[in-house]
C-alpha positions, 0 to 999 in steps of 0.5 A, a space after each residue: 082569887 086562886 094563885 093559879 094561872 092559867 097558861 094563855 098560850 094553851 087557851 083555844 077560841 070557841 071556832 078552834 075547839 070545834 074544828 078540832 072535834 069535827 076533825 076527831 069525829 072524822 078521822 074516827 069514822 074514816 079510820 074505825 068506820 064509827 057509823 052509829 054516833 049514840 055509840 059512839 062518845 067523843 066527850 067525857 064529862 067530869 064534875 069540877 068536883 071529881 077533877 079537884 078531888 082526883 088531883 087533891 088524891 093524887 097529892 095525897 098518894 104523891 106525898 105518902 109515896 115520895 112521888 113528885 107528880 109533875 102532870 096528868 095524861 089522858 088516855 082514850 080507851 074501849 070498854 070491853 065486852 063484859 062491861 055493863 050493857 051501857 058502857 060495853 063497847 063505848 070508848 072512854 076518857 081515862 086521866 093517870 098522874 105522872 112523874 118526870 121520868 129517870 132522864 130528868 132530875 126529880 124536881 124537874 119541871 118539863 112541859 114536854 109530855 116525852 119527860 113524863 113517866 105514868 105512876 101506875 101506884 096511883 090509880 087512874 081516873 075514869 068513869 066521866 059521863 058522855 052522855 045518852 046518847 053520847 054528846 058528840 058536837 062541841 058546844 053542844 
């Protein structure tokens, strides 16, 4: 058994998690005109063993660094033009670590993403898979 809890009051039922994807896909429609869903992703999916291996990485640069990491952002983003054919032009879900930014002390520990700086000396993580087409529908 893990050591590791899992916060209970950041868990979300099943019924919570697709009102909050159909709300995604229809702001995205509304405000990007995104008509053609096999081109549009709302979903990244990453293995388990990509997600441990990138948060072990990142421990690993944190301490050879003298970084203390305190969380990970996801960022969404949009291939440009000049990607391959199957990714140019499809949105994406890149993850960075971050570090408790100059207003708090370095041990700190803030849930509050405002206290949070990115660590551009650790690469990002990107290249999930959301399918082909994209799997647009949570639970699908």
């Amino acid at each position: 058994m893990s050591d590791y809890k899992t916060p209970k009051n950041k868990l979300i039922n099943n019924e919570q998690a697709a009102a909050l994807n159909l709300c995604y896909k229809d702001k995205q429609k509304e405000g990007f005109g995104v008509e053609n869903e096999d081109h549009f992703c709302c979903s990244s999916w990453y293995s388990l063993e990509d997600l441990e291996g990138y948060i072990n990485y990142v421990k690993e640069q944190a301490l050879e660094q003298k970084i203390n990491v305190n969380g990970i952002r996801f960022y969404f983003g949009v291939y440009p033009e000049t990607e391959d054919e199957s990714k140019a032009g499809r949105n994406t879900l890149f993850m960075c670590p971050t570090k408790a930014s100059l207003g708090m002390s370095e041990g700190g520990k803030s849930g509050d993403a405002n206290d949070s700086k990115d660590i551009t000396t650790i690469s990002a993580m990107n290249y999930g898979d959301g399918g082909k087409p994209p799997i647009n529908t949570y639970g699908g």
